[in-house]
C-alpha positions in Angstrom: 114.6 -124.8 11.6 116.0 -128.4 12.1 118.0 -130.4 9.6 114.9 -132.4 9.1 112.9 -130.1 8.6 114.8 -128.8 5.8 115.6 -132.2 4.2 112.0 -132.6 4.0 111.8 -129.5 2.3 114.6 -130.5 -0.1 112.8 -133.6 -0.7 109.4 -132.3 -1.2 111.0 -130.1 -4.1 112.5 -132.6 -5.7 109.1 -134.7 -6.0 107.4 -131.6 -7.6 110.9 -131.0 -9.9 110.6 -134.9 -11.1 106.6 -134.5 -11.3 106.8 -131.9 -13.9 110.0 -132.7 -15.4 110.8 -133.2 -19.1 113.4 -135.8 -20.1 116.1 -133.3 -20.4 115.3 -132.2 -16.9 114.8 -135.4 -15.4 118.6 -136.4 -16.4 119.7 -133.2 -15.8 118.4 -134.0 -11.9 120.5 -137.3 -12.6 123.7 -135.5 -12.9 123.4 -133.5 -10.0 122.0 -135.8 -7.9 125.2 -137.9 -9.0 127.1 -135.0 -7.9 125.6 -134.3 -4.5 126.2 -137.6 -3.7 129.5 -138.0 -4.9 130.5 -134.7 -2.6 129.0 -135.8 0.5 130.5 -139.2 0.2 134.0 -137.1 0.1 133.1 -135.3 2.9 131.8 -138.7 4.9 135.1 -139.9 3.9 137.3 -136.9 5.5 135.0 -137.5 8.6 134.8 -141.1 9.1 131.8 -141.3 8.9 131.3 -144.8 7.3 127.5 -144.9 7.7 126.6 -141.8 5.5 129.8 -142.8 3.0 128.0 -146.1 2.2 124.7 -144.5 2.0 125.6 -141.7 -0.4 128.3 -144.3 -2.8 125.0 -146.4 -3.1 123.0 -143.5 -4.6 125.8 -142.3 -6.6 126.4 -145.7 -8.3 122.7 -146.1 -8.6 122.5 -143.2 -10.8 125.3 -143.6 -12.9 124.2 -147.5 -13.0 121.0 -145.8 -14.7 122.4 -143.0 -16.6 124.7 -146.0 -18.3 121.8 -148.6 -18.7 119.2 -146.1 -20.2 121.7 -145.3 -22.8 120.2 -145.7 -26.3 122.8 -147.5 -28.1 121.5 -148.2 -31.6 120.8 -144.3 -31.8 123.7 -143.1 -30.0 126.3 -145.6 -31.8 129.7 -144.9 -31.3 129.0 -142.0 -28.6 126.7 -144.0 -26.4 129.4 -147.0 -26.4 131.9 -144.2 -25.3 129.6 -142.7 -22.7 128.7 -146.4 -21.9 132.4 -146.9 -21.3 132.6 -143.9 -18.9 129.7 -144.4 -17.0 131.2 -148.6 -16.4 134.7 -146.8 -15.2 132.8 -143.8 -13.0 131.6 -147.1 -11.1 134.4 -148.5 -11.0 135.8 -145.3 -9.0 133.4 -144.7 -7.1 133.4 -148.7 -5.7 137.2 -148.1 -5.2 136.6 -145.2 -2.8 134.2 -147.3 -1.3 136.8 -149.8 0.1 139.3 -148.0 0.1 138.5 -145.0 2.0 140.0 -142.7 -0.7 138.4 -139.8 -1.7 140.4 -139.5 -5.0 138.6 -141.9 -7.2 135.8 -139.8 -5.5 137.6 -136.4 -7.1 138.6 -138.1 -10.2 134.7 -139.4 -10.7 133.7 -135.7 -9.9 135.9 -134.2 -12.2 134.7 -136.7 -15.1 130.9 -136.4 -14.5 131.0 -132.4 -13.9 131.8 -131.6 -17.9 129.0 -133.6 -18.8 126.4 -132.1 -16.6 127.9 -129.0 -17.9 127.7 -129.8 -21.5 123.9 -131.3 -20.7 122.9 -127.7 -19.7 124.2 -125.8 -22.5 122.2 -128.3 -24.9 119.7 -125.4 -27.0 116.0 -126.0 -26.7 115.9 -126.3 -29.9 117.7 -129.2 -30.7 116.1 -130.5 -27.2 112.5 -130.3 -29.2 113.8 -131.6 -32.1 115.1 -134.7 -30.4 111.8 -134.8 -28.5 109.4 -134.9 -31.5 112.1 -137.6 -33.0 111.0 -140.0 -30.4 107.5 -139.0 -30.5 107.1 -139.5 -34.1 
């Protein structure tokens, strides 16, 4: 099977993944979209291949740009100013290792987002219904 074959396979998926995706899920895809791109900007970095590290730093600071700016800070308070704060520095990184050629602000970013895509998973249902009939209501 060709690479594009299997990239339109991968992208196919995550059209049906987004289609039926709850909130949770939906930011959950955030995070490790994030990721993804974060990785293979590394690895277009160690290659020099400048053309696929531009293109995958774009969708990686496009994401955080929107896990930051969807952020509900008058019910989040003091943690969504905090995670606001992160988010604004991930950015930062991620724009040094753009023109810089470094992968460590790439690593460092990594390293930052991969606890809270951690944490994110581990959230019970529960409390993820209870916080889903909060906004409902």
């Amino acid at each position: 099977m060709s690479l594009r074959g299997i990239n339109a396979y991968k992208k196919g998926n995550v059209k049906q993944d987004i289609s039926a995706a709850d909130p949770h899920r939906l930011t959950l895809l955030l995070f490790q979209g994030a990721l993804d791109r974060i990785a293979y900007a590394k690895g277009a970095i160690e290659r020099s291949d400048f053309e696929a590290k531009s293109e995958n730093i774009s969708k990686a600071v496009s994401i955080l740009i929107y896990l930051r700016d969807t952020l509900d800070m008058d019910v989040g308070g003091e943690v969504a100013e905090n995670m606001y704060a992160l988010y604004s520095y991930m950015i930062e990184k991620v724009n040094d290792a753009l023109l810089s050629n470094n992968i460590a602000p790439l690593e460092e970013t990594y390293a930052l987002l991969e606890p809270i895509r951690t944490a994110w998973v581990q959230i019970p249902e529960a409390d993820k219904q209870e916080a889903y009939a909060r906004r409902a209501g």
